[in-house]
N, C-alpha and C positions, 0 to 999 in steps of 0.2 A: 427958274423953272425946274432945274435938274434936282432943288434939294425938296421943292415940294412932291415932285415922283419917289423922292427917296418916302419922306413921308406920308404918303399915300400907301405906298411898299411897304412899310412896317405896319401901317393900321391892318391892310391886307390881311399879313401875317399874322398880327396879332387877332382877328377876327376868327381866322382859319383856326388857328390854335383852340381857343376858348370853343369852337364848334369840334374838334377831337377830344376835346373832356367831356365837352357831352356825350358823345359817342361813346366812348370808354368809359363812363361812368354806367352807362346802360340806360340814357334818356332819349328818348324822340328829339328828335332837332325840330324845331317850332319851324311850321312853314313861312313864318315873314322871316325867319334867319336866313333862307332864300335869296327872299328878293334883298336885301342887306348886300351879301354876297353879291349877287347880280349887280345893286348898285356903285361898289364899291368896284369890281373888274370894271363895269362901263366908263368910269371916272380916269384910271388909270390908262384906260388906252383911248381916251377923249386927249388927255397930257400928253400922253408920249404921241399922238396923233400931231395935233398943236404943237408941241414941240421938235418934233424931223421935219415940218414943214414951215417952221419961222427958221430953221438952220439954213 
């Protein structure tokens, strides 16, 4: 469980990232990169959720 949080953690970041080139490149971030976002924090603290609570 703890390495799939790890990788859940990286897509994260790497999601984040790829949305500050857009930003710095001077593009509109598309509204469904949003929910993306949304979906991807909800995931991650569903894990760590399920996981402090199977501990």
């Amino acid at each position: 469980m703890f390495y799939f949080l790890i990788v859940i953690a990286v897509l994260l970041l790497g999601y984040a990232a790829i949305l500050i080139s857009f930003v710095r490149s001077g593009r509109k971030i598309p509204s469904a990169a949003y929910l993306g976002l949304a979906a991807l924090n909800g995931l991650i603290l569903a894990a760590v959720l399920a996981w402090a609570v199977s501990r």
